[in-house]
C-alpha positions in Angstrom: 0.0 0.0 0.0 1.5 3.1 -1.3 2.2 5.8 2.3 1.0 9.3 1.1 1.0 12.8 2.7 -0.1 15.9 1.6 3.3 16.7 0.1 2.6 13.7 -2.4 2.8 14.1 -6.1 2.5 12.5 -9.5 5.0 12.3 -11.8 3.8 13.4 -14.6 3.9 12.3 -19.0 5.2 16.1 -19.2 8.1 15.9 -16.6 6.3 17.9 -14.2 5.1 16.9 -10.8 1.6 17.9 -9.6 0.3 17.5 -6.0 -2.1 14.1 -5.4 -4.4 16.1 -3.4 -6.4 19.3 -5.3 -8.9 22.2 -3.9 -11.4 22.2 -6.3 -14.0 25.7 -6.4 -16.3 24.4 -9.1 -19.5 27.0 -8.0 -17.3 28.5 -5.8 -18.6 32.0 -5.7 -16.1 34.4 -7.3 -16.2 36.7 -3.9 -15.7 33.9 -1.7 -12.8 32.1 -3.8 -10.0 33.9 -2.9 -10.9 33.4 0.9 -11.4 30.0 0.2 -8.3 29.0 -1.5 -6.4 31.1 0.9 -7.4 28.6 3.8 -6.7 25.8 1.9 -3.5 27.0 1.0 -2.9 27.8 4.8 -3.7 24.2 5.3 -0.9 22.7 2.9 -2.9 22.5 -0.4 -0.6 22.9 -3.2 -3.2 22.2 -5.5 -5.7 24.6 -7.1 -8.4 23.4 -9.8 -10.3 25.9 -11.3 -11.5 26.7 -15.3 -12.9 29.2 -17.5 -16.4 28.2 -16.7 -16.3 28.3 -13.0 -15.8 32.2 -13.5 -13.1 32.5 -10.3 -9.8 32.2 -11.9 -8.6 35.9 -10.4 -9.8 34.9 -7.2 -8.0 32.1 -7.3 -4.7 33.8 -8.6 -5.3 36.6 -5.8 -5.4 33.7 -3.2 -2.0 32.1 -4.4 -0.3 35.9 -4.3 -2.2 36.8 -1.2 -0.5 33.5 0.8 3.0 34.5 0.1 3.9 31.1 -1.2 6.1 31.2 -4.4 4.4 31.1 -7.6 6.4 27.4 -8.6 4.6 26.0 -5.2 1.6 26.1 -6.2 -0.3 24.1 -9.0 -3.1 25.8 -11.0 -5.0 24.4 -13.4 -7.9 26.0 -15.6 -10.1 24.7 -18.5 -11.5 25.0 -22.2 -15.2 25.1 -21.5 -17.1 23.5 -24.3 -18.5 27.1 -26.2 -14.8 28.1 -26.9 -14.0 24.4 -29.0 -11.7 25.8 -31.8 -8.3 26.5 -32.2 -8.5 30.4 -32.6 -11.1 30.1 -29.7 -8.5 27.8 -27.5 -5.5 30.2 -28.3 -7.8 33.1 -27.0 -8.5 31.6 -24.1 -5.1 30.7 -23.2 -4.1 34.0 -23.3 -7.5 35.5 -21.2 -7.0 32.7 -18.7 -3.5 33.9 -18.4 -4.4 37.9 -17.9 -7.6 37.0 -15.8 -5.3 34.9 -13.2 -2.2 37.2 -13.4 -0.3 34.6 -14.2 2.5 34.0 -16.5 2.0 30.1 -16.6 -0.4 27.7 -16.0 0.4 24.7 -15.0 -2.3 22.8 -16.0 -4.8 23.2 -19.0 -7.2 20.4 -19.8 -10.1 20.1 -22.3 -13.1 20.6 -19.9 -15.4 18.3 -22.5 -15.3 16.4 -25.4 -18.1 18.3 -27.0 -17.8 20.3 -30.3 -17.4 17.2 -32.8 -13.9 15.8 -33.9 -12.3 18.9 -35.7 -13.3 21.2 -33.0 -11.5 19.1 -30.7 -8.0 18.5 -32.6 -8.4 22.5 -33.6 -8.8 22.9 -29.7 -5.8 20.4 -29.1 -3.4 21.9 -31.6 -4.0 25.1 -30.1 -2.4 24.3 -26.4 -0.2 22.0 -27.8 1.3 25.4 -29.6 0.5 27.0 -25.9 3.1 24.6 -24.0 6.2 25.1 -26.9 5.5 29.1 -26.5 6.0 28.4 -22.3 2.5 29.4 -21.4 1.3 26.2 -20.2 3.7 23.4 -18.9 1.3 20.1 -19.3 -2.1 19.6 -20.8 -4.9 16.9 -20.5 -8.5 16.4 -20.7 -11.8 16.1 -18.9 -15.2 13.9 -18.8 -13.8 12.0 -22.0 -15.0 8.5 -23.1 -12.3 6.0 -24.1 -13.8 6.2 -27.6 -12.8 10.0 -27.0 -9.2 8.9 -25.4 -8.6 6.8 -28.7 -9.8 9.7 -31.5 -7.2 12.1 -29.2 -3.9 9.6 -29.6 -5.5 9.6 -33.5 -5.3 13.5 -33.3 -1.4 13.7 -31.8 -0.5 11.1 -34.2 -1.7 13.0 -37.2 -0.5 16.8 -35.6 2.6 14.6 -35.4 3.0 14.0 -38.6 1.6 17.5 -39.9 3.9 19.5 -37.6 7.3 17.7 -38.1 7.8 14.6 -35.7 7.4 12.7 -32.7 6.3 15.0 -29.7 4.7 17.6 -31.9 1.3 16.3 -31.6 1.5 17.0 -27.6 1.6 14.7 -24.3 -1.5 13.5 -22.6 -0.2 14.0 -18.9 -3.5 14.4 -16.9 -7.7 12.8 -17.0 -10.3 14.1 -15.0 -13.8 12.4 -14.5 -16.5 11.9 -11.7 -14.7 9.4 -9.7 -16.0 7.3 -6.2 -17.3 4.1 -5.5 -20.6 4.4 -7.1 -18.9 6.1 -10.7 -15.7 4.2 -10.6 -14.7 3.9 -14.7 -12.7 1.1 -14.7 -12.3 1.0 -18.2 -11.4 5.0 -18.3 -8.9 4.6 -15.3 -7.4 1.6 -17.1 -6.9 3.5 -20.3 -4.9 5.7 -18.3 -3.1 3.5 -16.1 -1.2 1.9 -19.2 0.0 5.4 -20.3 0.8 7.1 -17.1 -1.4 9.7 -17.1 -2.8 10.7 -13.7 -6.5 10.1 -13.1 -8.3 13.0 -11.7 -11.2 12.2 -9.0 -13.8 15.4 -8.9 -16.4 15.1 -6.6 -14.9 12.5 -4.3 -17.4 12.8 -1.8 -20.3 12.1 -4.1 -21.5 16.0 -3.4 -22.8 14.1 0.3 -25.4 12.2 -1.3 -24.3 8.8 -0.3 -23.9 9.9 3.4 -25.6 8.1 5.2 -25.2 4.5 3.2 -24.6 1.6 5.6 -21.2 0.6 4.2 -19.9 4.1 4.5 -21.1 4.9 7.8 -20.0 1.7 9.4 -16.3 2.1 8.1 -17.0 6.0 9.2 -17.6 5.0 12.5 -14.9 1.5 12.6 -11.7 4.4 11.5 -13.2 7.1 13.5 -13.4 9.4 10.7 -16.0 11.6 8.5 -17.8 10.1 5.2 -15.9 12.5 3.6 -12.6 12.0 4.9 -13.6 7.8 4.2 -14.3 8.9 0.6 -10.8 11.1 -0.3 -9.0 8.5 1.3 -10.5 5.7 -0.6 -9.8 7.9 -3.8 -6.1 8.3 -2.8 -5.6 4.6 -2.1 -7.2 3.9 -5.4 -4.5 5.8 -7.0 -6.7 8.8 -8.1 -5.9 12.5 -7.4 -9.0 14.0 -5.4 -10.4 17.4 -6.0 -12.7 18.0 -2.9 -14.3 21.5 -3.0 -16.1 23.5 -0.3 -16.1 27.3 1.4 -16.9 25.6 4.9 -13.3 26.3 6.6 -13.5 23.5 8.8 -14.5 20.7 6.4 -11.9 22.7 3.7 -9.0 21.6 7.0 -11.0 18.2 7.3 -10.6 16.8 3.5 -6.9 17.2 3.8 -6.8 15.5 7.3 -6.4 12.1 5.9 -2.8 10.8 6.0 -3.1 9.6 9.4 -5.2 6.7 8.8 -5.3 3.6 6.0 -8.0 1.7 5.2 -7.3 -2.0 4.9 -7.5 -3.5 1.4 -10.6 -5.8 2.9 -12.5 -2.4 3.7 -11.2 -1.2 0.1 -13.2 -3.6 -1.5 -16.4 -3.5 0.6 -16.6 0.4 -0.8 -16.1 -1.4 -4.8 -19.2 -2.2 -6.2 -20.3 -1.9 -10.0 -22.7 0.5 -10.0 -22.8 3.5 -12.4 -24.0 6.0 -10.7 -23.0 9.9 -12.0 -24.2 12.8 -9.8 -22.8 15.3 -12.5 -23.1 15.6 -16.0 -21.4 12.7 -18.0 -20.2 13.8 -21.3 -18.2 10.1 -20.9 -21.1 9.2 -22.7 -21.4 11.5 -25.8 -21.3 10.4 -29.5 -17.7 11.9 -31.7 -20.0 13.7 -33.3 -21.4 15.2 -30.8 
């Protein structure tokens, strides 16, 4: 069983490490994110995951200035939302990610969705790809894709390959993220990514709190002396998965990151595995190429 603190990274397809635990502020209010991240950041996040959509990218960057930390400690990642699929859309959104942040870098750009249809997306590719060789992102991934949407992309870097003169020109696939927990766990997604090193992203590891209260979850609650939610991230770090717990509450924001003093046993692992397919957030896994 693999010991992890909060420290803990993942080595990454680009080169770069990026910390296993995230603070995500999906619907995080824009007026309350940069008090939020600040906690979080006093509580040893080095982790931020925001994007374009979520409309708090400058209270995020004013949170990382604000804690004094320097810029290269601190992760930040932001994303393509699905109305900007295109590469002269991407590159624009790059750079307006880039001014609305105040940074100079991100560290972590993914595709939020794999909607737009299959020219929209290798336009949108092509354009970050170009993003990381002019230093304005470091690594790139995607987000909510199917594995029918996994395979089209290594299609897409194989051809920008051979369009844009060689091996490595098409781009690295360093990070996934998806609805990950025990009742959404996409085996056949995480396996996909398992064989190529790219880290799997886990957002809403604690199911947004609807399966508190479950008998399973409760017991084991109760048998480590810990929350639901703190069951819940741990399970998703033992799993291998990088968990992106989100909230405003300051006490449950020091709680979700209070889990490296406890392990659950591999027997306990596996009464949290089932095969249910249960979302609680969109699923564009699920969507046609076309589409």
């Amino acid at each position: 069983m693999a010991t992890y603190n909060i420290n803990s990274a993942f080595k990454m397809n680009s080169g770069y490490e990026i910390p296993r635990l995230g603070f995500g502020v999906y619907q995080t209010p824009p007026a309350e994110t940069e008090q939020a991240c600040v906690k979080a950041l006093n509580d040893g996040y080095r982790h931020i995951d925001s994007a374009i959509a979520y409309r708090n990218e400058a209270g995020c960057g004013d949170a990382i200035r604000a804690s004094k930390l320097p810029r290269s400690e601190v992760f930040f990642t932001t994303k393509i939302p699905p109305g900007l699929m295109s590469y002269d859309q991407a590159k624009a959104s790059v750079d307006l990610s880039l001014q609305t942040s105040g940074f100079d870098y991100i560290d972590l750009m993914l595709i939020h969705a794999p909607y737009g249809g299959s020219a929209a997306r290798k336009g949108t590719w092509k354009a970050l790809v170009e993003a990381v060789e002019e230093g304005k992102i470091r690594s790139l991934g995607i987000s909510n894709y199917g594995v029918h949407h996994l395979d089209e992309l290594e299609k897409h870097i194989a051809e920008l390959e051979a369009e844009r003169g060689g091996k490595g020109k098409g781009g690295i696939i360093s990070v996934g993220q998806w609805e990950i927990h025990p009742w959404c766990q996409r085996d056949d997604i995480v396996e996909w990514c398992q064989k190529r090193n790219i880290a799997v992203e886990a957002y809403s590891p604690v199911v947004r709190g609807k399966r508190f209260g479950e008998p399973t979850l409760t017991s084991l609650a109760k048998k480590y002396g810990r929350t639901e939610a703190q069951i819940l991230i741990r399970w998703s770090l033992q799993k291998g998965h990088l968990p992106l717990p989100k909230s405003v509450t300051p006490s449950r924001i020091t709680e979700n990151a209070t889990v490296y003093d406890f392990e659950i046993s591999e027997e306990d692992m596996e009464k949290l595995g089932n095969k249910e397919y249960t979302p609680v957030c969109w699923d564009p896994t699920v969507s046609g190429l076309q589409d």
